[in-house]
C-alpha positions as CSV (number, residue, x, y, z in Angstrom):
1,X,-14.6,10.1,12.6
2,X,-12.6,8.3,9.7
3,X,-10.9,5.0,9.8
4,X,-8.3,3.0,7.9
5,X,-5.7,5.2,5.7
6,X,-6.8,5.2,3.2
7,X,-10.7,6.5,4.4
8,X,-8.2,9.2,6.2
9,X,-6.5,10.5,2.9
10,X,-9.2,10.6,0.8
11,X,-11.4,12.7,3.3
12,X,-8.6,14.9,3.5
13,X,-8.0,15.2,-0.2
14,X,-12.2,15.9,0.2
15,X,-11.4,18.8,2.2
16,X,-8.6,20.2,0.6
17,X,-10.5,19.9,-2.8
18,X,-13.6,21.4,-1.2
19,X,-11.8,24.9,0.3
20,X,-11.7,27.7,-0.9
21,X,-9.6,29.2,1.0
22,X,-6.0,28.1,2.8
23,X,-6.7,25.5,5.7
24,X,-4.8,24.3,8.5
25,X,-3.5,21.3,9.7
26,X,-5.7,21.9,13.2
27,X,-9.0,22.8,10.7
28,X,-8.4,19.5,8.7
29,X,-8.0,17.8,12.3
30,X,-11.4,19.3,13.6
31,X,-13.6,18.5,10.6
32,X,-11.8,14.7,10.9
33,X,-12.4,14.8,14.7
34,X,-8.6,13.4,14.8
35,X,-5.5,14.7,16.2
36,X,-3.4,17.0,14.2
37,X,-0.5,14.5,14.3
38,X,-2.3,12.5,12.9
39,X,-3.4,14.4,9.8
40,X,0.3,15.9,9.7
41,X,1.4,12.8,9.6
42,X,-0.9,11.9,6.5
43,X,-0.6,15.1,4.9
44,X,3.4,13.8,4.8
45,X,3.0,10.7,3.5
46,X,0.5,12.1,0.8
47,X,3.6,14.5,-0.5
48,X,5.8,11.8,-0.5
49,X,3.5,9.5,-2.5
50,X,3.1,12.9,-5.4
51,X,-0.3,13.2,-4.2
52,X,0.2,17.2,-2.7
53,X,2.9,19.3,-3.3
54,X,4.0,21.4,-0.2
């Protein structure tokens, strides 16, 4: 399990970087051992902040 925000954003950019295929917002959540709301809720703020594009 992951902590503050940023420790959350970068292991998801880690995932996301590390795939090499499509992955869900439930398969982020699992490796994270976190509630999908909360990585959806991430995943959000990451777009907003130009760091993913939807």
């Amino acid at each position: 399990m992951v902590g503050k925000h940023g420790d959350i954003r970068l292991e998801i950019m880690r995932i996301l970087l590390n795939q090499d295929e499509d992955i869900s917002v439930r398969g982020i959540a699992r490796r994270l051992e976190l509630p999908s709301g909360h990585i959806f809720y991430h995943l959000k703020k990451m777009v907003e902040m130009g760091l993913l594009e939807k």
